[in-house]
Backbone as a chain_set.jsonl record, in Angstrom:
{"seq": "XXXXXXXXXXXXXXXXXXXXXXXXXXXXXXXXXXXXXXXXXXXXXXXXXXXXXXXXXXXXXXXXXXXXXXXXXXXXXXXXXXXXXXXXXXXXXXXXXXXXXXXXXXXXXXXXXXXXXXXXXXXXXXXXXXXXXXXXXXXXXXXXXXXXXXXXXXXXXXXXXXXXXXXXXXXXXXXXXXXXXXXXXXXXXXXXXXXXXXXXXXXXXXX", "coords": {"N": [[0.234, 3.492, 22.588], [1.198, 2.086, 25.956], [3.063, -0.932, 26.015], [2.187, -3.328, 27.689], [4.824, -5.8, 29.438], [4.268, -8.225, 30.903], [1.692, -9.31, 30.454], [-1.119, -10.999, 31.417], [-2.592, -14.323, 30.129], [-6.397, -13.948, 29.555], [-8.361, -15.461, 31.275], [-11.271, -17.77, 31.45], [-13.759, -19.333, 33.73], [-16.603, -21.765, 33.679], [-19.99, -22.648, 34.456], [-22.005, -24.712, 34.047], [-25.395, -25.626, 32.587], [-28.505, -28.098, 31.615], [-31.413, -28.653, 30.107], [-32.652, -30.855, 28.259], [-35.474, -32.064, 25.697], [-37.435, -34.225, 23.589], [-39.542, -34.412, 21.246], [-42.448, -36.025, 19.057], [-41.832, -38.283, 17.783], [-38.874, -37.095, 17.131], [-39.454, -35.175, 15.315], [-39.634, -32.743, 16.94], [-38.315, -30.561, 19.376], [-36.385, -28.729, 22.1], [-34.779, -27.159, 23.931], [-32.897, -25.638, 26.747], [-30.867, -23.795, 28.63], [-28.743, -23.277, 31.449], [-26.299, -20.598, 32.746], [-23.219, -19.783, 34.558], [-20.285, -17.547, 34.095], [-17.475, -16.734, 34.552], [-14.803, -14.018, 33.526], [-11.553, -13.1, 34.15], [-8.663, -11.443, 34.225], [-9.292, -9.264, 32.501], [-8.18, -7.787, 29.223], [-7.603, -4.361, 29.119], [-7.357, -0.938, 27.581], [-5.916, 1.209, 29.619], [-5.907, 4.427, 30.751], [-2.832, 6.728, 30.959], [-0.672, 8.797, 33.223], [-0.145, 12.023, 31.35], [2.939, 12.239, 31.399], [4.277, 10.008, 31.028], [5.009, 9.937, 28.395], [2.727, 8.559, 27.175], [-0.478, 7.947, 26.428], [-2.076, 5.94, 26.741], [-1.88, 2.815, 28.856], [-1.929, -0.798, 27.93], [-3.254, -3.322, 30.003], [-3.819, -6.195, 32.306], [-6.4, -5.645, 33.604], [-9.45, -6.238, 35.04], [-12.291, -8.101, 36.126], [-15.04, -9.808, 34.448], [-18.539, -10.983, 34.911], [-20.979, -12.803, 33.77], [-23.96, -14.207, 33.836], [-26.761, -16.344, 32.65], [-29.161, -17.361, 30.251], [-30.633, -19.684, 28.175], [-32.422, -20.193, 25.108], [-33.515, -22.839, 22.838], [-36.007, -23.808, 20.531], [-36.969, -25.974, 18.36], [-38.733, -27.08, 15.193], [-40.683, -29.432, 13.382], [-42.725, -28.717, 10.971], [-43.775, -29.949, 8.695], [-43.037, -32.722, 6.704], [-42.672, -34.423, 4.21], [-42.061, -37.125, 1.657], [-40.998, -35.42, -0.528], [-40.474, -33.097, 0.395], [-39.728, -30.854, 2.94], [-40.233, -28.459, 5.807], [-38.73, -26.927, 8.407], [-38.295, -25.278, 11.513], [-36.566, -22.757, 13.353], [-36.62, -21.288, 16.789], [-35.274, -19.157, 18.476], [-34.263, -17.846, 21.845], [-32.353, -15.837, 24.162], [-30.854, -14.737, 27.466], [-29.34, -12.47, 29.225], [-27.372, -11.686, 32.087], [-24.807, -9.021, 32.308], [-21.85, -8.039, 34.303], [-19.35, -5.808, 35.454], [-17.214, -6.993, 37.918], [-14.598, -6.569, 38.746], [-12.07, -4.145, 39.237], [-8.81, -3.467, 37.881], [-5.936, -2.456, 40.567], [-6.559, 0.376, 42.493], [-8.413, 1.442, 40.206], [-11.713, 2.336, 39.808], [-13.478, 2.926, 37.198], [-13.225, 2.656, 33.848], [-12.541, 4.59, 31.378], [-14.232, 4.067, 28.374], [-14.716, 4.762, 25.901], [-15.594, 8.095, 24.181], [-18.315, 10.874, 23.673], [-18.491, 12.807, 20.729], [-18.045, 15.693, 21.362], [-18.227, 15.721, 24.438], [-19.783, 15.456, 25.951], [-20.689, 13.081, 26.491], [-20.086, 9.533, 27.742], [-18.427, 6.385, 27.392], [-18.417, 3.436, 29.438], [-16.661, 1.351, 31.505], [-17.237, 0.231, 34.333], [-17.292, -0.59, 38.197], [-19.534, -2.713, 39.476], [-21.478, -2.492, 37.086], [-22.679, -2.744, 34.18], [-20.926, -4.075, 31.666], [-20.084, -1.284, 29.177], [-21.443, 1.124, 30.06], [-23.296, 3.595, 30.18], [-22.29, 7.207, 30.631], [-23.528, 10.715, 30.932], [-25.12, 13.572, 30.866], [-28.354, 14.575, 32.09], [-31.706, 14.765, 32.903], [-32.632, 16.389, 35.831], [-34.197, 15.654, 38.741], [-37.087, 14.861, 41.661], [-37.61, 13.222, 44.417], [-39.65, 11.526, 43.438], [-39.33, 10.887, 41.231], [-40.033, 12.594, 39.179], [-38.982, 14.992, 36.555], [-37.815, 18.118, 37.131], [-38.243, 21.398, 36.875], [-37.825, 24.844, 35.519], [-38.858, 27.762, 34.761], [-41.023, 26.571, 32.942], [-38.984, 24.621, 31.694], [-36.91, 22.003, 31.299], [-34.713, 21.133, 34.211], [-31.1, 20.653, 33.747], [-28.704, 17.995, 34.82], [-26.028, 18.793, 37.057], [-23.922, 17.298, 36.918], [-22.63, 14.199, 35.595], [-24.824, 11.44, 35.134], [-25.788, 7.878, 34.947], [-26.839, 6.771, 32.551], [-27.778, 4.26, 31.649], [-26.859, 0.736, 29.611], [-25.127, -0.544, 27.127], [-25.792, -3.1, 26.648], [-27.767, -5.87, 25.561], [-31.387, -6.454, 26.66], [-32.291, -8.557, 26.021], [-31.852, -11.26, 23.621], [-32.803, -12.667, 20.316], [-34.013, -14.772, 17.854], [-35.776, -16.196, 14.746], [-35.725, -18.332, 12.649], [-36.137, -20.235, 9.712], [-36.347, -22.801, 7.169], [-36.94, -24.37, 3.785], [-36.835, -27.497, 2.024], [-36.816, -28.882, -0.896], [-36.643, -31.877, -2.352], [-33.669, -31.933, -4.002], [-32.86, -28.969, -3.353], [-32.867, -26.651, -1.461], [-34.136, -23.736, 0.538], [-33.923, -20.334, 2.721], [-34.338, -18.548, 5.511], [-33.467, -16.084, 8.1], [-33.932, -14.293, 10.748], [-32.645, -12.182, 13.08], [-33.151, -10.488, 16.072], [-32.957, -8.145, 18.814], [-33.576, -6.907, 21.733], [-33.374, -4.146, 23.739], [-31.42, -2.441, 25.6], [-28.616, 0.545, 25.209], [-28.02, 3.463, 23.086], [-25.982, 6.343, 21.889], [-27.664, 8.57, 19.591], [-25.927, 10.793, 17.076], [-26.857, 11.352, 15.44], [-29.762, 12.272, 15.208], [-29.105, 14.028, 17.319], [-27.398, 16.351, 16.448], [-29.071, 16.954, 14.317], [-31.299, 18.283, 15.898], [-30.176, 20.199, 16.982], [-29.701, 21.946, 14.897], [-32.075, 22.161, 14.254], [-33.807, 20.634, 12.24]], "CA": [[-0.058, 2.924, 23.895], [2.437, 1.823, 26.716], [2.479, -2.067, 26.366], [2.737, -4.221, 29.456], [5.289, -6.69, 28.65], [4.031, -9.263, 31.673], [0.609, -9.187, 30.476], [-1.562, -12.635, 31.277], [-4.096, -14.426, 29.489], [-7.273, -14.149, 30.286], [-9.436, -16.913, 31.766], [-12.73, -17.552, 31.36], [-14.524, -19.878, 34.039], [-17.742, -21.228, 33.366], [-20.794, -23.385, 35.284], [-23.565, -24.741, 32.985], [-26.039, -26.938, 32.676], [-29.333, -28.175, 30.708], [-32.709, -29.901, 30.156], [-33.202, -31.095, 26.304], [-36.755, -32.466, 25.527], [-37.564, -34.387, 22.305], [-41.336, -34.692, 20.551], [-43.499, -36.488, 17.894], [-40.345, -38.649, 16.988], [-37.569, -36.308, 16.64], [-39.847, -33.816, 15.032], [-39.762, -31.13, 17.895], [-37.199, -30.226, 20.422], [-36.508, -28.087, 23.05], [-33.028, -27.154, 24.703], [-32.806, -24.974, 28.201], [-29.405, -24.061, 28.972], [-28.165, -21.765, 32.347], [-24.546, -20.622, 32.728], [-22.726, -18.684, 34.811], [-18.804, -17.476, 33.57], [-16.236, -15.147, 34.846], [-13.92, -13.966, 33.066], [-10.664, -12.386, 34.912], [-7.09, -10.744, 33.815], [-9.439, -8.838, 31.292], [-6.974, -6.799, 29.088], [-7.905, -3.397, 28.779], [-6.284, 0.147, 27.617], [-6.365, 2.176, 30.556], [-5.453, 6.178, 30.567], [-2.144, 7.42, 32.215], [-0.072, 10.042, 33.249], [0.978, 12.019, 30.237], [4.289, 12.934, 32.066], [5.404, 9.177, 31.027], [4.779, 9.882, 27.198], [1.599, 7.695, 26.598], [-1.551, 8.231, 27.1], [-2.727, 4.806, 27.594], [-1.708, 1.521, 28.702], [-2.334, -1.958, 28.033], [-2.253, -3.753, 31.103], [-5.011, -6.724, 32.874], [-7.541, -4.939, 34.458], [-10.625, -6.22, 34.615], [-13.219, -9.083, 36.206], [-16.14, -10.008, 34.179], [-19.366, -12.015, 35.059], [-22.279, -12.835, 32.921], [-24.965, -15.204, 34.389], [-28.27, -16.085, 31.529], [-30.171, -18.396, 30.101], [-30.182, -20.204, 26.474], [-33.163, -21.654, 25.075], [-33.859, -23.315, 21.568], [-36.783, -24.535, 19.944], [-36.544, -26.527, 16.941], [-40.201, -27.954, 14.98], [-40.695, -29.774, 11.604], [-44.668, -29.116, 10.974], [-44.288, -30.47, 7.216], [-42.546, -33.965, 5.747], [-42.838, -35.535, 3.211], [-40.899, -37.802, 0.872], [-40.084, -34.671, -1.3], [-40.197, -31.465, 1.236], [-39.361, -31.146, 4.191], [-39.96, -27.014, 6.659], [-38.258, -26.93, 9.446], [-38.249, -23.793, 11.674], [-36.501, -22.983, 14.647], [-36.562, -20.076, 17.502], [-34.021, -19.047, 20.099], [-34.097, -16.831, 22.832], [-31.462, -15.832, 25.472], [-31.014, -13.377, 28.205], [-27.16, -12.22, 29.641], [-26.796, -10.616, 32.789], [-23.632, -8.243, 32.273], [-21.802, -7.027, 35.0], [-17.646, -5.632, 35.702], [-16.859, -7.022, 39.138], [-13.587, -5.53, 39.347], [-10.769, -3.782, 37.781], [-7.325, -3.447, 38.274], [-6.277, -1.838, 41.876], [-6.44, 1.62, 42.43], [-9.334, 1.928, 39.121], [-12.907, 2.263, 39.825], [-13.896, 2.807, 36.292], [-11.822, 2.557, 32.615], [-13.266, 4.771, 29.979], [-13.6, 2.892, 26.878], [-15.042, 6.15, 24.478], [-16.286, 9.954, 24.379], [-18.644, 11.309, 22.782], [-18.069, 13.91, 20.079], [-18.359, 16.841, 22.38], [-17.556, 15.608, 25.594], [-20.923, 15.093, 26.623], [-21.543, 11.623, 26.745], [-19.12, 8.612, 27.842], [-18.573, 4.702, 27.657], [-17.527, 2.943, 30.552], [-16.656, -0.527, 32.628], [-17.097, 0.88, 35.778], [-17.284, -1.31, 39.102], [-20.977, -2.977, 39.736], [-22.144, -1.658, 36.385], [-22.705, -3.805, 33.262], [-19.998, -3.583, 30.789], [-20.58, -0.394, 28.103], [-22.415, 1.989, 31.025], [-22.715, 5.097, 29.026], [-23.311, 8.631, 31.295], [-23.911, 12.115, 30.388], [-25.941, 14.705, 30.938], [-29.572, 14.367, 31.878], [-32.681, 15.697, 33.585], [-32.54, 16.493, 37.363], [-35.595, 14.855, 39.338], [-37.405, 15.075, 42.297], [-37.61, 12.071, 44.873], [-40.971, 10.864, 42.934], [-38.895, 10.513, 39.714], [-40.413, 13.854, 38.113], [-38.083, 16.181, 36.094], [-37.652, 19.205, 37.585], [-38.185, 22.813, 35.232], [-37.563, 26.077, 35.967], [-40.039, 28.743, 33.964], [-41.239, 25.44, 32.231], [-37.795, 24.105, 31.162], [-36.338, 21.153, 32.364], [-33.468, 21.497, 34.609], [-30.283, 19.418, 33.613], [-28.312, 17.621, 36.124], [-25.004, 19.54, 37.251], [-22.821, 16.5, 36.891], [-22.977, 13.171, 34.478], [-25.334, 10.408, 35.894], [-25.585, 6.999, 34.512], [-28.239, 6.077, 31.6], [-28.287, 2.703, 30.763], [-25.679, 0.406, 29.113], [-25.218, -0.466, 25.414], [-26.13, -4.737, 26.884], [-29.327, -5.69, 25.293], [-32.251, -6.75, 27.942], [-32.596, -9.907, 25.589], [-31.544, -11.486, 22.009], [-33.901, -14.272, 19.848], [-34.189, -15.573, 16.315], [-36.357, -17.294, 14.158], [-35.195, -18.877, 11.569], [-37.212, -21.328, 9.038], [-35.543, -24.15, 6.393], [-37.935, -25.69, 3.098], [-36.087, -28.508, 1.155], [-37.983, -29.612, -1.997], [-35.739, -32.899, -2.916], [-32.109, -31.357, -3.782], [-32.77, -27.742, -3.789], [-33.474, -25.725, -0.36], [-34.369, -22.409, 0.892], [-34.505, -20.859, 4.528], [-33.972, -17.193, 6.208], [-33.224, -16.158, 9.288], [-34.436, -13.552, 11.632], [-32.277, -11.954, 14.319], [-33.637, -9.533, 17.236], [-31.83, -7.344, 19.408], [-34.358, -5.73, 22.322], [-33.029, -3.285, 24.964], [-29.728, -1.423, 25.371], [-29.219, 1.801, 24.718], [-26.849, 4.177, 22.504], [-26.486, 7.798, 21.447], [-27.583, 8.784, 18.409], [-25.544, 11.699, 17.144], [-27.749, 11.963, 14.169], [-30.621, 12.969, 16.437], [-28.55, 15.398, 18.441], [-27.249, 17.279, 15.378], [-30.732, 17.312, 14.085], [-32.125, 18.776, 16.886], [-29.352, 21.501, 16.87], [-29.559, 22.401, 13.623], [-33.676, 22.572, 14.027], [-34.354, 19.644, 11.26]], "C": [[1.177, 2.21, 24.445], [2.241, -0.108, 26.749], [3.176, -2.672, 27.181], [3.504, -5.318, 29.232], [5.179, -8.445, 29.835], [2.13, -9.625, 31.57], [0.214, -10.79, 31.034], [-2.442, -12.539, 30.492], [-5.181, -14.506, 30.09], [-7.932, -14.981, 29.95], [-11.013, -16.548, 31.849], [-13.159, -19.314, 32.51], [-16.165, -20.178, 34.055], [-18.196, -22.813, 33.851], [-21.656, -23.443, 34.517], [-24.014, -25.949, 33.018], [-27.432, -26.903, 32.097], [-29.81, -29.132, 30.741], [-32.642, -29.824, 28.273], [-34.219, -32.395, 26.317], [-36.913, -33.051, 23.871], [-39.275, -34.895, 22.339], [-41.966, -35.156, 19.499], [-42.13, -37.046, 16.897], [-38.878, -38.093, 16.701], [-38.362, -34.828, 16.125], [-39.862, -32.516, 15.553], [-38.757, -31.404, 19.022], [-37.23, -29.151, 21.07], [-35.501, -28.389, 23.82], [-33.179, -26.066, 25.937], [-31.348, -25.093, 28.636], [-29.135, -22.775, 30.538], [-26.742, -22.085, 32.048], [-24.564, -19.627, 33.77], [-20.771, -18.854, 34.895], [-18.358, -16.491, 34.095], [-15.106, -15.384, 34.254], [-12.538, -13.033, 33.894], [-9.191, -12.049, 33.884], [-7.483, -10.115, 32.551], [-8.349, -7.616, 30.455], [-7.418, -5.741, 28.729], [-6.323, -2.547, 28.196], [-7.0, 0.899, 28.449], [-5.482, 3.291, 30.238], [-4.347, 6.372, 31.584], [-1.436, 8.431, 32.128], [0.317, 10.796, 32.334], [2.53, 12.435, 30.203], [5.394, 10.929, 31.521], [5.236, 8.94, 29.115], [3.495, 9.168, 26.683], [0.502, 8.287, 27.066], [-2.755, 7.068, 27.755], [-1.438, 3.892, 27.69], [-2.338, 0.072, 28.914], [-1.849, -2.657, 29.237], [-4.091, -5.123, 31.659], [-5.459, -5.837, 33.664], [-8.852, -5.006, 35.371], [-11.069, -7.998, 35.297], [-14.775, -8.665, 35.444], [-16.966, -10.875, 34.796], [-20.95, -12.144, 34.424], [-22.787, -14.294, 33.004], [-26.223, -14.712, 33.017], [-28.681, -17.527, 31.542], [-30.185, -18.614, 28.515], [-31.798, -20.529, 26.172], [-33.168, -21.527, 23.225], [-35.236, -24.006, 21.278], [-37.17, -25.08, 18.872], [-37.883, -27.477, 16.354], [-40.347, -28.274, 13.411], [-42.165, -29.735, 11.349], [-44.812, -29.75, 9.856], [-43.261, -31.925, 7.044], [-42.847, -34.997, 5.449], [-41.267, -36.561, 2.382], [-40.346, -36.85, 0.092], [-39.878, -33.4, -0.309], [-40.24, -31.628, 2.485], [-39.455, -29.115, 4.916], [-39.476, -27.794, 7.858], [-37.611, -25.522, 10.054], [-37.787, -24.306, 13.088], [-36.76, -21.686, 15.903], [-35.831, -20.26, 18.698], [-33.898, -17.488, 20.618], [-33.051, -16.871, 23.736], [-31.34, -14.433, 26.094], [-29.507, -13.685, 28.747], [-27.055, -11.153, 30.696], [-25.322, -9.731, 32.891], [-23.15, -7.791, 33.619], [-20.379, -7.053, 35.44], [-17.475, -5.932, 37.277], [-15.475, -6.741, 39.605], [-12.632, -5.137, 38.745], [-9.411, -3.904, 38.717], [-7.065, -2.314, 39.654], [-6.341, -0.206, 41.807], [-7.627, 2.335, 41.376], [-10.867, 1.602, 39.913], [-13.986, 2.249, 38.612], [-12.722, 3.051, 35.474], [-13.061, 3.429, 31.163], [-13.26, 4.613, 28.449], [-14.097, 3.957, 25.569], [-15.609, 7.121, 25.216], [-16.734, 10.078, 23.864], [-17.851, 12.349, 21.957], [-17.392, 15.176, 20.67], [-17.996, 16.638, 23.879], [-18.87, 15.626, 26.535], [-21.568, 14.038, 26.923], [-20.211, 10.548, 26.85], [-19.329, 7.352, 28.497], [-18.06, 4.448, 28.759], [-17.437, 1.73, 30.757], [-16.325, 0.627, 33.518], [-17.961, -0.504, 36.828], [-18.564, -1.506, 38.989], [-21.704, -2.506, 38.661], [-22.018, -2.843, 35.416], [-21.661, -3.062, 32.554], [-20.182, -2.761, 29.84], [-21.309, 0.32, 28.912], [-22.246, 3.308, 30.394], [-23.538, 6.018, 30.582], [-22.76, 9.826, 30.747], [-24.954, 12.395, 30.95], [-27.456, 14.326, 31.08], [-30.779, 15.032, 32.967], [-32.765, 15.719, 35.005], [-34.196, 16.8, 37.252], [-35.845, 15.083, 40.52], [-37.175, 13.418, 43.108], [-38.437, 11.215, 44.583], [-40.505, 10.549, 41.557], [-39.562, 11.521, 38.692], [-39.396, 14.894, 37.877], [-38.677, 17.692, 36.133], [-37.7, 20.702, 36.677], [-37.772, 23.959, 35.97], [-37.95, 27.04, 34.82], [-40.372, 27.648, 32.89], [-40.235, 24.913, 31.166], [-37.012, 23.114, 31.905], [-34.916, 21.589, 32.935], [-32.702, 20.009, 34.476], [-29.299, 19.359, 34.911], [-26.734, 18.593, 36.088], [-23.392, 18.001, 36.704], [-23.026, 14.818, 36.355], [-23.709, 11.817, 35.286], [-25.305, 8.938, 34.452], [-27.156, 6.642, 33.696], [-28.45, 5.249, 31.179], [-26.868, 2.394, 30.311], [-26.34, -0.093, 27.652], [-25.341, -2.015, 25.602], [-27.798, -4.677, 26.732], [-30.101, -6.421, 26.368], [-32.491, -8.777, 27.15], [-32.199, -10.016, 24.014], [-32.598, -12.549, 21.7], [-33.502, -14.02, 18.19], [-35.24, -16.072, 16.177], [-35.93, -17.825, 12.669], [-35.992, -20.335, 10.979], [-36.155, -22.034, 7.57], [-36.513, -24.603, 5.749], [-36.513, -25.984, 2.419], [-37.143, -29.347, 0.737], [-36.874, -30.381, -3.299], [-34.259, -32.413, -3.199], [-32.237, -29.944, -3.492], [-33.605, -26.957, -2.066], [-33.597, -23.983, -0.265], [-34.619, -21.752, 2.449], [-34.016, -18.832, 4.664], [-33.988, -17.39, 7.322], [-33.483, -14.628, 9.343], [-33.861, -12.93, 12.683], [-32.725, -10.598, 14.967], [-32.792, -9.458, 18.58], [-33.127, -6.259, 20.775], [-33.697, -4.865, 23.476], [-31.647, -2.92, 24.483], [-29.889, 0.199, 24.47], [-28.019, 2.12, 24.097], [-27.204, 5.899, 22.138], [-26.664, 8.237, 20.319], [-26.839, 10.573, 17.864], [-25.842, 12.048, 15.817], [-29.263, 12.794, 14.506], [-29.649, 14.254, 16.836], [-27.986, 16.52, 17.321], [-28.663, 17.983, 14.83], [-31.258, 18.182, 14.939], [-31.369, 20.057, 17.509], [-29.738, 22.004, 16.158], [-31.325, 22.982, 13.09], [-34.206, 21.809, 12.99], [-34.637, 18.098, 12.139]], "O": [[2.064, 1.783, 23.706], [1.349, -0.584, 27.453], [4.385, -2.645, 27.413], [2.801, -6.153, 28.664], [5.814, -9.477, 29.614], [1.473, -10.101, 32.495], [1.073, -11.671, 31.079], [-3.044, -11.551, 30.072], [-5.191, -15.087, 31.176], [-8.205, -15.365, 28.813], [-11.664, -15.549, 32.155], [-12.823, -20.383, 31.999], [-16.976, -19.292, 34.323], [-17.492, -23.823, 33.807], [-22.226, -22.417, 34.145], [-23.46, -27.008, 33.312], [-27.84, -25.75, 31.961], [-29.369, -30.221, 31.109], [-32.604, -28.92, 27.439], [-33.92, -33.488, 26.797], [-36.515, -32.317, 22.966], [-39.932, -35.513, 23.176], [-42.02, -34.208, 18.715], [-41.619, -36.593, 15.872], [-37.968, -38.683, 16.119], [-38.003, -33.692, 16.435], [-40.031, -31.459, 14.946], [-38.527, -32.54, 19.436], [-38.133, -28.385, 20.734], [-35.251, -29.484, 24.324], [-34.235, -25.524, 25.613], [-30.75, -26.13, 28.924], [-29.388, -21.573, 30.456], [-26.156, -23.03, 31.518], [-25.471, -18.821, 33.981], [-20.109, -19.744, 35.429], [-18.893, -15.382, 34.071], [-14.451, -16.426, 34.271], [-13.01, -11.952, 34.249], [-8.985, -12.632, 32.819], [-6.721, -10.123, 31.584], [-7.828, -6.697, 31.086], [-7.882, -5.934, 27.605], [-5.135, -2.87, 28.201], [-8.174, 1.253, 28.34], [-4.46, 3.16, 29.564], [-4.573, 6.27, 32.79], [-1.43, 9.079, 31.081], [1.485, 10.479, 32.106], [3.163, 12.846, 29.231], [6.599, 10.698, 31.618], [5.356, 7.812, 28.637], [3.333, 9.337, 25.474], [0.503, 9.069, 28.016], [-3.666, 7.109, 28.583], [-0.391, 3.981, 27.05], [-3.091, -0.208, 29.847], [-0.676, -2.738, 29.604], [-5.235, -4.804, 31.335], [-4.708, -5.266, 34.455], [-9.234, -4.157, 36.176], [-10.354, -8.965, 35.037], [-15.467, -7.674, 35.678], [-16.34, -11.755, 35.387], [-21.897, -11.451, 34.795], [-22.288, -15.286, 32.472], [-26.533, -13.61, 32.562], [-28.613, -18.446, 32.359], [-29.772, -17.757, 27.734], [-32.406, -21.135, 27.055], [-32.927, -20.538, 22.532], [-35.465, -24.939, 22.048], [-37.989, -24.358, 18.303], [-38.121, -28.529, 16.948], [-40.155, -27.5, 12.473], [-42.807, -30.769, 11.532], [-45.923, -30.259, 9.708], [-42.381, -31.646, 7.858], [-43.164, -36.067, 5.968], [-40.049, -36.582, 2.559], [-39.174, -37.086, -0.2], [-38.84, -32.764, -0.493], [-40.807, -32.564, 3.049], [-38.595, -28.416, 4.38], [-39.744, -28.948, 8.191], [-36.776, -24.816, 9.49], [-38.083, -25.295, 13.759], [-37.506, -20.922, 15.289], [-35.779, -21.131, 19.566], [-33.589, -16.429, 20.07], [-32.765, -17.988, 24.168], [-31.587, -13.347, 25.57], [-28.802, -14.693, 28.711], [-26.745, -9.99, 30.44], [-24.734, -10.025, 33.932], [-23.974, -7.111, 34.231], [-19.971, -8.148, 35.827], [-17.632, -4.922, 37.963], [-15.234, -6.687, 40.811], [-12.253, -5.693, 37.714], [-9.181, -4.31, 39.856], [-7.878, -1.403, 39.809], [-6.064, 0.277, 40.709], [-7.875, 3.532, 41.518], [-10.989, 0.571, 40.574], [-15.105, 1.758, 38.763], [-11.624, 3.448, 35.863], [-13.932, 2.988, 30.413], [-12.442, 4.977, 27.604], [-13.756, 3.772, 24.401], [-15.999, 7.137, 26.383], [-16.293, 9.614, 22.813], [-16.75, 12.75, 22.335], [-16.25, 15.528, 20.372], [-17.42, 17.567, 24.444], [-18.827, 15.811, 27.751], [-22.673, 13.931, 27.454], [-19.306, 10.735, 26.037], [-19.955, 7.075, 29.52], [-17.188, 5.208, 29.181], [-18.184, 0.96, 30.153], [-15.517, 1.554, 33.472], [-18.9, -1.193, 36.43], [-19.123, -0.584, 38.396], [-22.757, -1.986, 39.031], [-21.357, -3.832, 35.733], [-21.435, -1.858, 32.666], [-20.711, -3.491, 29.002], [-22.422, 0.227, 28.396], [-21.199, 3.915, 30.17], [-24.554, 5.804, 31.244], [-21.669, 9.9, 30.181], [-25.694, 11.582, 31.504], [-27.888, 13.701, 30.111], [-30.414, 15.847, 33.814], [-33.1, 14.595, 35.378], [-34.977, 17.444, 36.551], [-34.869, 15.653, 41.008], [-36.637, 12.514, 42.469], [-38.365, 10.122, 45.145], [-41.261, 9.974, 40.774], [-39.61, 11.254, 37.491], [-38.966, 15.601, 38.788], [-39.574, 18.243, 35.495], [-36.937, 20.787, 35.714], [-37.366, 23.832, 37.126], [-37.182, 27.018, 33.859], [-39.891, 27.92, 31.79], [-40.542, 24.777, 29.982], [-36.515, 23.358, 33.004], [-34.111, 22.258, 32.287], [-33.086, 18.876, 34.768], [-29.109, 20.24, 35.75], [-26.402, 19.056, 34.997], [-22.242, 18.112, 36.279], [-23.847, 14.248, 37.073], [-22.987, 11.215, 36.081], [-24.883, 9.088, 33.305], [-28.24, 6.349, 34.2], [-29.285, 5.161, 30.278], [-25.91, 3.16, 30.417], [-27.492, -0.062, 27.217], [-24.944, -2.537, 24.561], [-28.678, -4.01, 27.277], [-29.373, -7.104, 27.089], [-32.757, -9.824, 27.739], [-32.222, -9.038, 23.267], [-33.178, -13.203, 22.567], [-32.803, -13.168, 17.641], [-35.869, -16.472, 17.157], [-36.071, -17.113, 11.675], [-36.34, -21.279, 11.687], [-35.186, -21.372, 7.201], [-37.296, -25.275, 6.42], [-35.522, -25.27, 2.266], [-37.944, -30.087, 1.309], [-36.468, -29.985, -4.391], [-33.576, -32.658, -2.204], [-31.06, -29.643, -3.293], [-34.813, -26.889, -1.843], [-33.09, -23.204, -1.073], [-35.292, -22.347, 3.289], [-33.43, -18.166, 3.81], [-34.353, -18.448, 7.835], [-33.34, -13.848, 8.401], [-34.642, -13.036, 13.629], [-32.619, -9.593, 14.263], [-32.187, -10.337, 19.194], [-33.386, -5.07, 20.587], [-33.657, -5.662, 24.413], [-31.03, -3.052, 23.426], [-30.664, 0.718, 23.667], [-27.015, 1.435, 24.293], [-28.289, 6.482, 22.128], [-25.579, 8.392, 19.759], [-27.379, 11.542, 18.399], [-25.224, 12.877, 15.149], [-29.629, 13.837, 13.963], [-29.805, 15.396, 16.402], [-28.307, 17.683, 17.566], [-29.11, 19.126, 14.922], [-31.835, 19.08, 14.325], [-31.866, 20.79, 18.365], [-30.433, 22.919, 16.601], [-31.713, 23.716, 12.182], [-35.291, 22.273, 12.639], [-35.09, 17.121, 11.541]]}, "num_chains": 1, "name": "protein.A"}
């Protein structure tokens, strides 16, 4: 890769703020956090000419902005003089989204599939990781289209989702019985999408 030798660092601005609630002495809590951050002079590798020997270069590119929400909830239902549970749960949500790249770019493709059928992106107004490829051509009612009862695929790569989950959480729990504790944790991951290319082989191959 061609590296930019005026690169900057990138900045992260960020707006936040929060309610925290306490209950039954200290025993229970409750945190509420918003934010919203932009990040700018993101450094990408973008693709260029191969007439100047490289095929990429490093160069700033890139506005981020990701607006969400935090929360915590933290509860002791048991203590005593020898044990003590204490469990907590946290949720948050993260709007994703590339508000602009470097001039002249509208999108930066960050991977390919295998085959050349499926690809990552930051592309303008899109959340960061926008994967498109190939998929079913629809009617104006949102019904996929067939032809002798076969769906018809689209002529040219539309956009399916990004690899940003719709939401993250935890739960996580804590006993302590006088020196000696114990505790797990729980993390969850819902939404976002990816390609599985264990599926798509499969489903070549007829297994």
């Amino acid at each position: 890769a061609l590296l930019e030798p005026n690169l900057k660092p990138e900045i992260t601005s960020s707006n936040e703020g929060g309610i925290e609630f306490g209950f039954y002495d200290g025993r229970a809590s409750f945190d509420l956090t918003a934010y919203d951050k932009s990040t700018r002079n993101q450094i990408y590798l973008v693709p260029v000419s191969n007439s100047t020997g490289y095929a990429q270069k490093l160069l700033n590119a890139g506005e981020m902005s990701n607006k969400g929400v935090e929360a915590l909830f933290t509860v002791t239902p048991v203590q005593t003089t020898d044990f003590d549970w204490t469990a907590t749960l946290n949720w948050a949500h993260n709007q994703n989204k590339v508000v602009a790249l470097s001039q002249g770019l509208d999108n930066i493709v960050l991977g390919n599939g295998l085959f050349g059928d499926v690809r990552l992106e930051a592309k303008v107004g899109q959340p960061y990781g926008a994967i498109w490829g190939g998929g079913y051509a629809r009617d104006d009612k949102g019904r996929i289209l067939t032809d002798g009862g076969v769906p018809v695929t689209t002529d040219s790569f539309i956009y399916l989702g990004s690899i940003q989950p719709k939401w993250t959480g935890g739960v996580s729990s804590q006993f302590k019985y006088k020196a000696a504790s114990l505790g797990f944790t729980l993390d969850m991951r819902h939404g976002g999408k990816l390609m599985s290319y264990t599926n798509y082989v499969g489903d070549y191959s007829g297994v």
